[in-house]
N, C-alpha and C positions, 0 to 999 in steps of 0.2 A: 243436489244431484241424486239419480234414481239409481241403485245398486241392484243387479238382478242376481240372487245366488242360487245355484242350480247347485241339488244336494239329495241324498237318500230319501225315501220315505218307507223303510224297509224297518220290520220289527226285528227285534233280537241283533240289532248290530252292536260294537262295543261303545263302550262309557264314553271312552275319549273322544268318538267321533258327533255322540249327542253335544259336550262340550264345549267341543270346537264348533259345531254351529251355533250355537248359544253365545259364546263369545264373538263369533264373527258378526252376528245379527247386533249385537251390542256396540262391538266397533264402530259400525254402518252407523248408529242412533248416534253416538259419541263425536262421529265428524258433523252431525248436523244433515247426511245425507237420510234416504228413503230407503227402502228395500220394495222391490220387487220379484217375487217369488210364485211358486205354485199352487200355491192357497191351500196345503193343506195342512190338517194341524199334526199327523202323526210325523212319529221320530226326528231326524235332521228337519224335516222342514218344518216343523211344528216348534224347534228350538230357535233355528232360526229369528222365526217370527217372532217370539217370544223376549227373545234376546233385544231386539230392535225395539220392540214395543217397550221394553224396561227403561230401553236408553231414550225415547220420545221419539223415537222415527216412525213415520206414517209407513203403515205395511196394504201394500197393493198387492193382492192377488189376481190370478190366474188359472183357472180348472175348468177341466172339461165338464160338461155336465155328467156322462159316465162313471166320472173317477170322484163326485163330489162325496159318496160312500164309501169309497176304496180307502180314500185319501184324507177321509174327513174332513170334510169344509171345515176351514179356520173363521169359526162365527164372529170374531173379533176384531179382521181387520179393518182396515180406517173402508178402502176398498175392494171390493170381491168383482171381479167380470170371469162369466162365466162363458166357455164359447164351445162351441160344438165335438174337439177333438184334436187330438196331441199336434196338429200341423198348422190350427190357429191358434194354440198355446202359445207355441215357440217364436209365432210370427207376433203374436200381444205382450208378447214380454220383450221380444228384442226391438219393436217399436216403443216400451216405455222405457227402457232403460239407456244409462250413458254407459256402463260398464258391466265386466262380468267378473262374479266369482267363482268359483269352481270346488267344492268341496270333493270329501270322499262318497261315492257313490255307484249305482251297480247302471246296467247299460242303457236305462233312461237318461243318465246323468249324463252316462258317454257319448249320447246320441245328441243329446244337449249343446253340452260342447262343441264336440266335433263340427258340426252345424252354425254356429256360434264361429269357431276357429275358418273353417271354409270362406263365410260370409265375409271375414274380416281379410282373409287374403285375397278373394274377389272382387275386395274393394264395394261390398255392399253396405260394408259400414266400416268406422274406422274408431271403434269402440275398443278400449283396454281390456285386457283377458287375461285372469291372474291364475292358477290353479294353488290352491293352500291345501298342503299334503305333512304336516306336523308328522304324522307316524308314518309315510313312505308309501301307505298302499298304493300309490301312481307308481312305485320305482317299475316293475313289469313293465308297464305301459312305456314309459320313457326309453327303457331299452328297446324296446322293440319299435319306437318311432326313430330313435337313432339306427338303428340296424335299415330301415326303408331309409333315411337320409342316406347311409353309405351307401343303398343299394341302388341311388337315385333316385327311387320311388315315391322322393319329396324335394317339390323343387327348392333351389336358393330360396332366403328366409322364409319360411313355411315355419321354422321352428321360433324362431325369432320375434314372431307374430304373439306368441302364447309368455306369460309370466311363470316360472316355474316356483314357487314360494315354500319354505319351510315352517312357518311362523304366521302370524296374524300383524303384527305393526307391517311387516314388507309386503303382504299382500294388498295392506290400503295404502300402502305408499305408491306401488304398481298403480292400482288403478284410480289414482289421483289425479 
């Protein structure tokens, strides 16, 4: 199976969250599945990948030609495809992947998702969507998408659709 983890590439974030992608990237090699990601080698996703590759999972990237600077091309993965900009990124990754994970991340990540969560209540695919949030940084978010559910502003299971996860074993269990 092809696992897509959509995650920071942000410098100066804290310890725990390099971590956690490192262990999540590890997890993914440990089932035997693949990872597919962002191709690049800094911060989360650069653990990520790393992680995976320790565990023997083939690591398939995705980057813009733009961002292969920004983001540092990860020169190590098994695959790198490279495509013109963040709208054939999202569309290369959710075509190679069976599932999604969701790390901590700033509003690339949430644009990620969201897009990703839409898709799957659209019925444009019908792919597992876990979010793994060990330290809470989603908790904000989560209130505030319950606050739009009470307000209607989300239909019946809209929520239902997404994994909410605290841990690393329950978020590969989710997207199993």
């Amino acid at each position: 199976m092809r696992v897509s983890v959509f995650c920071s590439s942000a410098p100066d974030i804290p310890q725990e969250a390099l971590k956690l992608a490192f262990e999540i990237g590890k997890a993914i090699g440990e089932q035997g599945w693949d990872l597919v990601w962002g191709g690049g080698k800094a911060s989360m996703m650069g653990q990520v990948a790393k992680g995976a590759r320790e565990a023997g999972a083939l690591t398939i990237g995705v980057i813009p030609e733009p961002l292969k600077r920004i983001e540092f091309e990860d020169t190590q993965a098994t695959q790198m495809h490279v495509v013109e900009d963040m709208r054939r990124r999202k569309a290369k990754i959710e075509d190679l992947s069976e599932a999604f994970i969701i790390l901590p991340g700033g509003i690339g990540t949430l644009e990620e998702f969201f897009e990703i969560w839409v898709g799957r209540y659209l019925k444009f695919h019908n792919k597992p969507i876990a979010v793994c949030d060990p330290s809470g940084v989603y908790a904000p978010l989560r209130v505030a998408l319950d606050h739009l559910a009470i307000q209607n502003f989300m239909k019946s299971g809209q929520k239902e659709l997404v994994s909410w996860c605290t841990d690393i074993s329950s978020t590969i269990e989710a997207v199993k």
